[in-house]
C-alpha positions as CSV (number, residue, x, y, z in Angstrom):
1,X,0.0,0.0,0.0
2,X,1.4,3.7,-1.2
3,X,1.7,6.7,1.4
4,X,-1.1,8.3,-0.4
5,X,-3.4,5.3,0.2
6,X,-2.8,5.1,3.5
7,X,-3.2,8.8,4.1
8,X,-6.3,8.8,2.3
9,X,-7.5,5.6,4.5
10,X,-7.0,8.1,7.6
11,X,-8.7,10.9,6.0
12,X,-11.8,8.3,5.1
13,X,-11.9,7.1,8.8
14,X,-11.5,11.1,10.1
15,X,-14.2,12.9,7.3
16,X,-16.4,9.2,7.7
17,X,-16.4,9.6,3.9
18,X,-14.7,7.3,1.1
19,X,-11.4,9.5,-0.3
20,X,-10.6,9.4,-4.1
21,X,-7.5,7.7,-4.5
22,X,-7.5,8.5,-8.8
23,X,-8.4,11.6,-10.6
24,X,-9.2,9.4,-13.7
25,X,-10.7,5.7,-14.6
26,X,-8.3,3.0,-15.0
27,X,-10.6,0.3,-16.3
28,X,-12.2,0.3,-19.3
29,X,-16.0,0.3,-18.9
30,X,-17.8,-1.2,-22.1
31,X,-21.0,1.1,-22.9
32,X,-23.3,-2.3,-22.8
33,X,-21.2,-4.7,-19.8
34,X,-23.0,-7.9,-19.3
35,X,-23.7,-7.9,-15.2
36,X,-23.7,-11.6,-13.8
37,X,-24.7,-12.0,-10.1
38,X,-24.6,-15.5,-9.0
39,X,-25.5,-17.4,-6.2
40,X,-24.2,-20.8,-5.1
41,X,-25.2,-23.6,-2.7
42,X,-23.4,-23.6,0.5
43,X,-21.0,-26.7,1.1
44,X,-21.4,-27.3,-2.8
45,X,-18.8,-25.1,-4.2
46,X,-19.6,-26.1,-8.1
47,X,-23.4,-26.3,-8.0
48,X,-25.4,-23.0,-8.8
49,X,-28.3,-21.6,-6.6
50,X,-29.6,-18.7,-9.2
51,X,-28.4,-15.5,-11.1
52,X,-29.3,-12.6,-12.4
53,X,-27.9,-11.6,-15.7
54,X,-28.5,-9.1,-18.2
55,X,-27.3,-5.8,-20.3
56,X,-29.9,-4.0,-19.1
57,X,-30.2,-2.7,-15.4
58,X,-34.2,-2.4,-15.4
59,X,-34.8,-5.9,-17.1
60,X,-32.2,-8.9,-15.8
61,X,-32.7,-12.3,-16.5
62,X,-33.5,-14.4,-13.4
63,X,-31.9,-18.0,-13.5
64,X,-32.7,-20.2,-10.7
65,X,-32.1,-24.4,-9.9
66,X,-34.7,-25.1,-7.6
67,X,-32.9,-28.0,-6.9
68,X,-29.1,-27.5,-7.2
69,X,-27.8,-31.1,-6.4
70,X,-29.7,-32.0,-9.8
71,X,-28.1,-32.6,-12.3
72,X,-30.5,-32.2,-15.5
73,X,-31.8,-28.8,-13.3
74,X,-27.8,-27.4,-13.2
75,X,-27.6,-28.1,-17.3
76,X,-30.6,-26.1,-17.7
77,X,-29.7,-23.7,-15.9
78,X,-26.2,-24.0,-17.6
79,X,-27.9,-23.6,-21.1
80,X,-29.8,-20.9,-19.8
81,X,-27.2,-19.0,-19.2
82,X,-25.7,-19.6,-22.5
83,X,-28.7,-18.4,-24.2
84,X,-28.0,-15.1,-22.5
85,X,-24.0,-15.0,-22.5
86,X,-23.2,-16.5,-26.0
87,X,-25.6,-14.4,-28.1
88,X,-23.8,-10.8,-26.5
89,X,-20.4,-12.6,-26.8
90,X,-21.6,-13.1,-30.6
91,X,-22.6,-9.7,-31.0
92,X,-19.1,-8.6,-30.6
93,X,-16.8,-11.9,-32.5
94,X,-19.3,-10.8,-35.6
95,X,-18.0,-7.0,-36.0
96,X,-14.3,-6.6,-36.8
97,X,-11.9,-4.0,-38.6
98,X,-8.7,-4.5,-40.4
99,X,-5.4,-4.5,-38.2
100,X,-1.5,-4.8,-38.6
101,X,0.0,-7.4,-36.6
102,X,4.0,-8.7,-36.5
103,X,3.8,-12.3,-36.9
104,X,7.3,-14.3,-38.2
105,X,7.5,-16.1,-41.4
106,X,7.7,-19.4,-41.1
107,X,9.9,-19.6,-44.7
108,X,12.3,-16.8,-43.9
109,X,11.9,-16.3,-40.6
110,X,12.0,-12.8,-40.2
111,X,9.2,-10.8,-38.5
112,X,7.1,-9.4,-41.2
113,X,3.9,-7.2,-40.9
114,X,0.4,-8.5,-42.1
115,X,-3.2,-7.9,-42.3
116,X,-5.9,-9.5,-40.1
117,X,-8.8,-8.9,-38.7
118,X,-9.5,-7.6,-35.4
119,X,-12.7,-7.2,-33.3
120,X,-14.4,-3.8,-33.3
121,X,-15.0,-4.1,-29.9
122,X,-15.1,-6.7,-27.0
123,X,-18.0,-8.2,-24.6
124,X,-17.2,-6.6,-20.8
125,X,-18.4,-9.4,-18.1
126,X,-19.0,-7.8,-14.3
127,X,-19.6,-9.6,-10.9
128,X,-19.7,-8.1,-7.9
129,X,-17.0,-9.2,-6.2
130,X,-13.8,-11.8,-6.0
131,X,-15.9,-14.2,-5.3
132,X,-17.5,-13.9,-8.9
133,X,-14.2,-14.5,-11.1
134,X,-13.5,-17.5,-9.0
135,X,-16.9,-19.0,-9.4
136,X,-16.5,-17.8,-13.4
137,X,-13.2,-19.8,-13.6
138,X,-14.5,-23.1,-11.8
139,X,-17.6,-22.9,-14.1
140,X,-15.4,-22.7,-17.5
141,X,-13.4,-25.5,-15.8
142,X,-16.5,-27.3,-15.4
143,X,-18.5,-27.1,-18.7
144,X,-15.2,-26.7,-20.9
145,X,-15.2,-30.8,-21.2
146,X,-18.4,-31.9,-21.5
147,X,-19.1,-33.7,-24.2
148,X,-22.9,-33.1,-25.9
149,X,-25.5,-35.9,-27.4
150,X,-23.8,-34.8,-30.8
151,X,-20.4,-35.0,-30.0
152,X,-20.8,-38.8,-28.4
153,X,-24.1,-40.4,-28.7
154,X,-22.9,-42.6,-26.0
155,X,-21.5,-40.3,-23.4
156,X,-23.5,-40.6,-20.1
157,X,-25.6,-37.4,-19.2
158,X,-24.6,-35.2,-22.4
159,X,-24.8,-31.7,-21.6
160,X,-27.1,-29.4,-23.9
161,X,-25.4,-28.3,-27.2
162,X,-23.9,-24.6,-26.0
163,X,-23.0,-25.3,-22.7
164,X,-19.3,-26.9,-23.7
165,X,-18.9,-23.4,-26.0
166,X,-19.8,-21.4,-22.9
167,X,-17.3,-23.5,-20.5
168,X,-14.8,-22.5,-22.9
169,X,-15.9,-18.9,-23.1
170,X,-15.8,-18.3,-19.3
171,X,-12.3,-20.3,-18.6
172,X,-11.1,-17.2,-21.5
173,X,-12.7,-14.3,-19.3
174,X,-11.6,-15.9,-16.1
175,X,-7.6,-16.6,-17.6
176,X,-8.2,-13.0,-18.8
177,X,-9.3,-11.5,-15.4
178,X,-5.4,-12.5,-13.6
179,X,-3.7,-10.3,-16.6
180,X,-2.9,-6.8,-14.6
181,X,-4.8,-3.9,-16.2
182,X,-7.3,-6.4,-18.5
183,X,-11.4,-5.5,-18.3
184,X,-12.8,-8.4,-19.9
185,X,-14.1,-9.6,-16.5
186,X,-14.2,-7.3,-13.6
187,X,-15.1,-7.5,-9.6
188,X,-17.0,-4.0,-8.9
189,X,-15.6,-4.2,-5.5
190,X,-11.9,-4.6,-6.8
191,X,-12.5,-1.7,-9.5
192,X,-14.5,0.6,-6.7
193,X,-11.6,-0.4,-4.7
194,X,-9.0,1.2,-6.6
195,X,-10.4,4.4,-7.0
196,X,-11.5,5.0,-3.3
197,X,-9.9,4.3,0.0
198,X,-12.4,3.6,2.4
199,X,-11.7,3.5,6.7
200,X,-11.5,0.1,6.6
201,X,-9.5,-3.3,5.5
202,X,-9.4,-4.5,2.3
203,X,-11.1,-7.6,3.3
204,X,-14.1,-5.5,4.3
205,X,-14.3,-3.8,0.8
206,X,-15.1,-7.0,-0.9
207,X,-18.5,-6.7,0.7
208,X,-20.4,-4.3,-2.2
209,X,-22.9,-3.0,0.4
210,X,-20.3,-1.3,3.1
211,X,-18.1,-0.4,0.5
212,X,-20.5,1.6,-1.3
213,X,-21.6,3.1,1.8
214,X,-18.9,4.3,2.6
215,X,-18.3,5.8,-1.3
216,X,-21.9,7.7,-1.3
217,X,-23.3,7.9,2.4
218,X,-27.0,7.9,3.1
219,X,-27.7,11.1,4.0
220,X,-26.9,12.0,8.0
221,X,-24.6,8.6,8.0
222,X,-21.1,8.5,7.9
223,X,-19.3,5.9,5.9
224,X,-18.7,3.7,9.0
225,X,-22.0,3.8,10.4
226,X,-23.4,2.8,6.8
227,X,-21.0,0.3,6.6
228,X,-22.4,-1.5,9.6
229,X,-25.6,-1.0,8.8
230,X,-25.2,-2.9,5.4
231,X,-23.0,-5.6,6.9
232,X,-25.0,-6.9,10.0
233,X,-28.7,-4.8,9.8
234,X,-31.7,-7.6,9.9
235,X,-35.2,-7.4,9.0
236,X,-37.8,-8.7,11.3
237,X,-37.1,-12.6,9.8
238,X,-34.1,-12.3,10.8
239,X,-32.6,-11.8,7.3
240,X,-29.9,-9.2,6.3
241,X,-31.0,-6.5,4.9
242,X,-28.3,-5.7,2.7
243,X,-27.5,-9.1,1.3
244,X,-23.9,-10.7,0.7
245,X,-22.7,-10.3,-2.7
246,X,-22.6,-13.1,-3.7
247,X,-21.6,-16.2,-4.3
248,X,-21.8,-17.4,-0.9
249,X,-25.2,-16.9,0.5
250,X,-25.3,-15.8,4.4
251,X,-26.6,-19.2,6.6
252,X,-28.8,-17.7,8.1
253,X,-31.2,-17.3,4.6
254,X,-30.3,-21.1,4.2
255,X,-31.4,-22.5,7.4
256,X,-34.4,-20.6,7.3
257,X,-35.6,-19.6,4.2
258,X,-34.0,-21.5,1.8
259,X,-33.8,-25.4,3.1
260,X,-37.2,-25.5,4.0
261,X,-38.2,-24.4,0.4
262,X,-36.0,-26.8,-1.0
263,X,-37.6,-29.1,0.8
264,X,-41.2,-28.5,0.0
265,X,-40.1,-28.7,-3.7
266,X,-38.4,-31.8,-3.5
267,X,-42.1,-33.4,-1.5
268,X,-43.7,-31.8,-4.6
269,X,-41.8,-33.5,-6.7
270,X,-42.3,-36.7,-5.1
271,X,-46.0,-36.2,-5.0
272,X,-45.8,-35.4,-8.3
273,X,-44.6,-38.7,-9.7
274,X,-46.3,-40.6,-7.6
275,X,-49.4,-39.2,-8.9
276,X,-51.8,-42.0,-10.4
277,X,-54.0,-40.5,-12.3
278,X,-54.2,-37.1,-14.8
279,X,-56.4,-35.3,-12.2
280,X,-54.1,-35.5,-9.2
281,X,-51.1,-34.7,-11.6
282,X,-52.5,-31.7,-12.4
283,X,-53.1,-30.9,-8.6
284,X,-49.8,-32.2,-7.4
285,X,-48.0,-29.9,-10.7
286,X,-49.7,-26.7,-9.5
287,X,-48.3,-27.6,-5.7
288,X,-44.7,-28.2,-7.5
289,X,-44.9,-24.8,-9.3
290,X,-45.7,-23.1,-6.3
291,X,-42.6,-24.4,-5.0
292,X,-40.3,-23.9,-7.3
293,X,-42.0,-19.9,-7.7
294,X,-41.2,-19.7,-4.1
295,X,-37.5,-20.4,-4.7
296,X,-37.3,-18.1,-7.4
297,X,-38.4,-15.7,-4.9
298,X,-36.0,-15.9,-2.7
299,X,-33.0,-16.3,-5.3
300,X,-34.4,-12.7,-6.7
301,X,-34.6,-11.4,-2.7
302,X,-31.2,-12.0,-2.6
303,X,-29.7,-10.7,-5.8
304,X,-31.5,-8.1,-7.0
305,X,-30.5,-5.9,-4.5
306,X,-26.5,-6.9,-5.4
307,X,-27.7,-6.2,-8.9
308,X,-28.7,-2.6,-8.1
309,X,-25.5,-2.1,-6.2
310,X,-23.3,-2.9,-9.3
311,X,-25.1,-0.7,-11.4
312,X,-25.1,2.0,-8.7
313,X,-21.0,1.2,-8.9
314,X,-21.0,1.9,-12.5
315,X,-22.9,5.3,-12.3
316,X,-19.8,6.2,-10.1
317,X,-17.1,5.2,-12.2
318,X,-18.2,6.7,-15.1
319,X,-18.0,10.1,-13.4
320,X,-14.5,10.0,-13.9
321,X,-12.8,10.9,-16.8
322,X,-11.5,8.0,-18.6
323,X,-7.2,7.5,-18.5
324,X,-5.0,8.1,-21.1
325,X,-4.2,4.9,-21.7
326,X,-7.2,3.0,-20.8
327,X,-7.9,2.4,-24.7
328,X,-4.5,0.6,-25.5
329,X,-4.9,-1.4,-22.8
330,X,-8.1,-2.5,-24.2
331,X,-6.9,-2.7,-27.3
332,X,-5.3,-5.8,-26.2
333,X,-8.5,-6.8,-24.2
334,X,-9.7,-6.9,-28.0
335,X,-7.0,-8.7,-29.7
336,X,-6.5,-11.2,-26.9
337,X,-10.9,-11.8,-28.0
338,X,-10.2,-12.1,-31.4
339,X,-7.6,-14.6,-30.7
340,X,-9.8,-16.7,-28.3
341,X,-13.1,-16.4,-31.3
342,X,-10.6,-18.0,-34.0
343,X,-9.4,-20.5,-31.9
344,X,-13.0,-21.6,-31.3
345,X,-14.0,-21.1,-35.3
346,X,-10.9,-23.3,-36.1
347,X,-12.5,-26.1,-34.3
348,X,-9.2,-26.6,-31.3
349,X,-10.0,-28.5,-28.4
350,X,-10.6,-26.6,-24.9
351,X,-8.6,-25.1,-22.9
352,X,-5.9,-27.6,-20.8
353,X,-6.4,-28.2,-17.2
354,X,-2.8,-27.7,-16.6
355,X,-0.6,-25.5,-18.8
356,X,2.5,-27.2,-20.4
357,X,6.0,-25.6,-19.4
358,X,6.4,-23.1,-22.1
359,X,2.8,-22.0,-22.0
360,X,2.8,-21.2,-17.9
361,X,6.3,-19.9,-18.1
362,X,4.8,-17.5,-20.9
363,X,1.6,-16.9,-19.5
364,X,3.7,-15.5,-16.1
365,X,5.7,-13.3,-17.7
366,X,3.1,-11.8,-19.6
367,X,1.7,-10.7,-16.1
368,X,4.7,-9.4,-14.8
369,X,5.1,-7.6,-17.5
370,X,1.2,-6.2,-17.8
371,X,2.1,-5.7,-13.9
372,X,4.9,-3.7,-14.4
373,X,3.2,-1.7,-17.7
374,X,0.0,-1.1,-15.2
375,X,1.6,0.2,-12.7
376,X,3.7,2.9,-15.1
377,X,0.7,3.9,-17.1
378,X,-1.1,4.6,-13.9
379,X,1.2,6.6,-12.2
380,X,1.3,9.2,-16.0
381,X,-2.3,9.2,-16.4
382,X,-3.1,10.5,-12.8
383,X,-1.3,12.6,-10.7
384,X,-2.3,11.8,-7.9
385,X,-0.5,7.9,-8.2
386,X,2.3,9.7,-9.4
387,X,2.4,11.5,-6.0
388,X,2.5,8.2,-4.8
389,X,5.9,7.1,-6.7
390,X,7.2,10.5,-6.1
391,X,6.6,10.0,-2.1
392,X,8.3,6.5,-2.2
393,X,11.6,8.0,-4.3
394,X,10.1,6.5,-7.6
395,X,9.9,9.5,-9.4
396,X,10.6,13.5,-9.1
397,X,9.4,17.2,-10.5
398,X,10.4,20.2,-10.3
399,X,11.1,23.3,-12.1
400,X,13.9,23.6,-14.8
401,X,16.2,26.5,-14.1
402,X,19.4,26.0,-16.5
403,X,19.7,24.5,-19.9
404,X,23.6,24.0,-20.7
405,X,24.0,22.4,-24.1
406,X,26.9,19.9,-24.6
407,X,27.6,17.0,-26.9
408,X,28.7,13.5,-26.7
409,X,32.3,12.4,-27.7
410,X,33.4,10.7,-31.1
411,X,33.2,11.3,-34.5
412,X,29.8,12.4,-34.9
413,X,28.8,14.5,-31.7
414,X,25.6,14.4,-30.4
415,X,23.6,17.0,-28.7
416,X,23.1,15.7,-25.1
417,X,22.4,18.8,-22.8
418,X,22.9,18.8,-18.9
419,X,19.5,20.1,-17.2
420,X,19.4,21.5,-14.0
421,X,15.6,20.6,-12.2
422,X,15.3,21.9,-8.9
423,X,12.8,19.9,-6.8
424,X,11.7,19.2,-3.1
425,X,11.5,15.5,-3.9
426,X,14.3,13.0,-2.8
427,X,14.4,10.5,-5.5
428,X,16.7,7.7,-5.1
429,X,19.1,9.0,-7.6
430,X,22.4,6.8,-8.3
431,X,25.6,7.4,-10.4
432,X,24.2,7.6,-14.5
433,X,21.2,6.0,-13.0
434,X,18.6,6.4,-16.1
435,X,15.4,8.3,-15.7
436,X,12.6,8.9,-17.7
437,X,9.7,11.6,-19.0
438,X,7.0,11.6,-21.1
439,X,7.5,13.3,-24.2
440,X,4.6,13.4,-27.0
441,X,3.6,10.2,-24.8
442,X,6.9,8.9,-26.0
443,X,9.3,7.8,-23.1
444,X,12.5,10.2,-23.4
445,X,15.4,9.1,-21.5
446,X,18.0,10.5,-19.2
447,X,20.8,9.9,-17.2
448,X,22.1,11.6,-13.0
449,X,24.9,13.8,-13.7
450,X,25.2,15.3,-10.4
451,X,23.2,17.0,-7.7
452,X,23.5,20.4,-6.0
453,X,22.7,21.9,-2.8
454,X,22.1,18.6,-0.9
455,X,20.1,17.1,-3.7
456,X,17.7,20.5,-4.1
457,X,19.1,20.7,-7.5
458,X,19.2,17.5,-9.9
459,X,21.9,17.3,-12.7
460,X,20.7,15.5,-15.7
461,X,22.2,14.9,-18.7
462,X,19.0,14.4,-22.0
463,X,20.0,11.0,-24.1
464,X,17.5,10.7,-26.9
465,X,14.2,12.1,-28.5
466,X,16.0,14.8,-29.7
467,X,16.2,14.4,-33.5
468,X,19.5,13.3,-35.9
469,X,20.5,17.2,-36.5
470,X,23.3,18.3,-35.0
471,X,21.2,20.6,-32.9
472,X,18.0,19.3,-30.7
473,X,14.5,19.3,-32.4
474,X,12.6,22.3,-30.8
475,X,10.2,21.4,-28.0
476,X,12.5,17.9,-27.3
477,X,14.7,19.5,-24.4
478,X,13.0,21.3,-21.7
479,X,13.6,24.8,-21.5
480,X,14.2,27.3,-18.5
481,X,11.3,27.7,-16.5
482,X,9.4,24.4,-17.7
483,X,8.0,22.0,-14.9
484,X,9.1,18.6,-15.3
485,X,8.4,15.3,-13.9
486,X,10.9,12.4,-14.1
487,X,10.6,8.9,-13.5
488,X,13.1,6.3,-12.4
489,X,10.6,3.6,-13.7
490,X,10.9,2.5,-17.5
491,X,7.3,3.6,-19.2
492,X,6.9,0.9,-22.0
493,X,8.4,-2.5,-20.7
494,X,10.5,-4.9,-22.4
495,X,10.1,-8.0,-23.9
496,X,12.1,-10.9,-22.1
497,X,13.8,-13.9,-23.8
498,X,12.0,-16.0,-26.3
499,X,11.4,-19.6,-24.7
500,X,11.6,-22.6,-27.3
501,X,8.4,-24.0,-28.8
502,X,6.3,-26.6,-27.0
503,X,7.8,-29.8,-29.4
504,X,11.6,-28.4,-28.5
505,X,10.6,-28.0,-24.7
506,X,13.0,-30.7,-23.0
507,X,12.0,-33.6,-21.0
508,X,12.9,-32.1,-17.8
509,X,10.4,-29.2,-18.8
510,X,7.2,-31.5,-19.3
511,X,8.3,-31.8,-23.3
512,X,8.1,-32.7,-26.0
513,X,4.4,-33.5,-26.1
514,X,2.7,-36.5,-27.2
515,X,0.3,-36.5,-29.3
516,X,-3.1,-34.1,-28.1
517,X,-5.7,-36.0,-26.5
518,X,-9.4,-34.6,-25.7
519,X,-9.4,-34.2,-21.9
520,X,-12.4,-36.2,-20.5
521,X,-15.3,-34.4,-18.0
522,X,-14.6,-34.8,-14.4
523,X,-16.0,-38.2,-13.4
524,X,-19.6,-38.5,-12.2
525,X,-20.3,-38.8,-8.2
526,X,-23.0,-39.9,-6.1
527,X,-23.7,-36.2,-5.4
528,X,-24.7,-35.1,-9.0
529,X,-27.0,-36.9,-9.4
530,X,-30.6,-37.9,-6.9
């Protein structure tokens, strides 16, 4: 945690009011995000309760398994949730625009540019919290390997058609969701939590309620008294008022309300097919719709009001202006879709349980690097994380108040000019340690040459971005009287070293590969099915 964050934690617990840790968005918020807010059955962590899901904040889509240790009612609830999710995923993989892309020749092998096509635009998933990415992941993992009535005949319990293609869709969004900086598939809690510090933990933010309360405080509450309101306030029942986000559902909802519904629907059902004659089954359906109406009941009592929440979290976000470099970022939220939709089109098996070496090994650095690339972008789109780097020696401004040109040595001088900065930061400044501005939002590089007056003036000598005259391009050297900000972190990170393909991975690596095999469905237990 930064200085500022924790001196804007104080300030939250001393006004009572959430304080903004960003002056701009860093998340990319799609103008038509899919909301998912699902419930699942406690002790079962795989088996769905309900959801609401939808595009549109006045009309979601209630999904509900009366019975969630069913399994023909958790693939019907699986398909319907397909019929919602792959349709708006569609919408998107249909639209694209041309694009350059580097790709290396496979005859020459030299990296050559070519024309493909990219996607417009890219579907934007939200849950509410944590909770939601990791129930998103384990539901990919689950459907990913089913194998449908068309793909083998004799499989036993095929899942409906789509549900294998949405398995495969949410394992994407959910790989997606651990790259740094991506918004395929984003916790409102975790996005809320990065643009407001509230008075208290981080643990406690991942419950939507307080954390909004403390954001936007009912009027004549502080943010800690409507914190505590939304996390333990009950109704006459006994119920919370303000109910957990979701997945996990709070026990005292399923010993009282829930189980004993259950129940009933489950004698229903029994009544139902023990009926005898058309008459009584007509009776004994009307008792086992009431039932299962009664469930959907409660699955809406508990999500709906998590549903207004996340909306109520997206009217706040988009109050802020959006960050530079938001866009880019999403720009590879886009191509990392496209790449996922032609994978599917070109008919290659699902995702692997478990990555081989060279895919893990790249898949890690990729997120150290997005890490790294997050974190810099951050800090120049928004002053007030730049603070932050600038508290903690990262980074330093000041005011420029000599210009000295000079030149490099050799046959062909360069122009490299020492510039004096004077500045009340204390960077941690070494001999020729390199630092860095933003220059036409271009990184322009420079090197310590010295310090003055106890480190009140900074020395530095400008390296590049400066043109191939003989004299610097105007407006590419700061000039007397300029304020400048400097940064000892690199802006646009580096690639790292290329690892061999999966067939030259050694043994010692998990390589080479036999020969792919379709992974099979995890194996049936005495809980799927009654």
């Amino acid at each position: 945690m930064s200085l500022i964050s924790t001196l804007a934690r104080l300030e939250a617990v001393s006004t009572g009011r959430a304080q903004p840790v960003a002056t701009v968005r860093h998340r990319h918020l799609s103008d038509r995000p899919l909301v998912f807010v699902p419930l699942t059955t406690a002790g079962e962590a795989g088996a769905p309760l309900g959801a609401l899901v939808g595009t549109d904040r006045d009309a979601p889509r209630l999904l509900v398994v009366p019975q969630p240790r069913d399994r023909d009612l958790r693939f019907a609830f699986l398909a319907e949730l397909a019929d919602v999710v792959l349709p708006y995923v569609d919408a998107y993989a249909e639209v694209v625009e041309a694009a350059e892309r580097t790709e290396t020749d496979p005859e020459t092998g030299k990296r050559v540019k070519v024309e493909v096509d990219l996607c417009a635009d890219a579907p934007q998933l939200i849950v509410p919290s944590r909770g939601g990415i990791e129930l998103v992941r384990l539901l990919g993992r689950s459907m990913r390997f089913r194998r449908t009535a068309e793909q083998d005949p004799e499989a036993p319990y095929p899942a409906p058609p789509r549900v294998p293609l949405l398995g495969r869709w949410l394992t994407h969004f959910g790989e997606r969701a651990r790259v740094p900086g991506s918004s395929l598939l984003l916790a409102m809690t975790d996005v809320l939590g990065r643009h407001w510090a509230t008075g208290q933990s981080t643990l406690e933010d991942q419950h939507l309620g307080a954390l909004l309360a403390w954001i936007d405080p009912p009027e004549g509450l502080t943010g800690a008294e409507a914190a505590l309101r939304a996390e333990l306030e009950r109704d006459a029942q006994g119920q919370l008022t303000c109910p957990p986000a979701g997945p996990a559902t709070d026990p005292a909802f399923d010993n009282k309300l829930l189980a004993p519904a259950i129940e009933r629907y489950d004698r229903a059902r029994t009544a139902l097919a023990a009926a005898e004659d058309g008459l009584e089954a007509d009776d004994r359906l009307g008792a086992l719709t009431a039932a299962e109406q009664e469930i959907r009941d409660l699955v809406l009592s508990r999500t709906l009001p998590t549903w207004q929440r996340v909306w109520q979290g997206l009217d706040l976000l988009r109050e802020l202006p959006e960050g530079a470099h938001v866009d880019e970022r999403w720009t590879r939220d886009r191509w990392s879709f496209t790449g996922h939709r032609d994978r599917v089109l070109a008919g290659e098996p699902p995702q692997p349980r478990r990555d081989d070496a060279v895919t893990a090994a790249n898949k890690l650095a990729t997120r150290e690097r997005e890490q790294a690339r997050l974190e810099a972008q951050e800090a120049l789109d928004d002053p007030l994380v730049m603070a932050g780097r600038r508290l903690s020696g990262e980074a330093f401004a000041g005011e420029v108040t000599d210009v000295v040109m000079a030149y490099s040595e050799g046959k062909r001088p360069s122009p490299r000019p020492l510039v004096t900065v004077r500045t009340d930061d204390r960077p941690h400044l070494g001999e020729r340690t390199k630092v860095y501005r933003s220059l036409g939002g271009k990184p322009q590089s420079a090197e310590f040459a010295g310090a003055e007056e106890d480190g009140a003036y900074v020395v530095l000598r400008v390296l590049d971005k400066m043109g191939r005259g003989k004299e610097p391009e105007p407006g590419s050297v700061p000039e007397k009287g300029d304020r400048v900000c400097f940064t000892l972190f690199e802006h646009e990170q580096r690639g790292g070293a290329k690892l061999p393909d999966p067939e030259e991975t050694p043994w010692t690596h998990g390589g080479p590969p036999g020969e792919a095999t379709l992974e099979a469905a995890d194996p049936v237990t005495a809980e799927d099915v009654l």
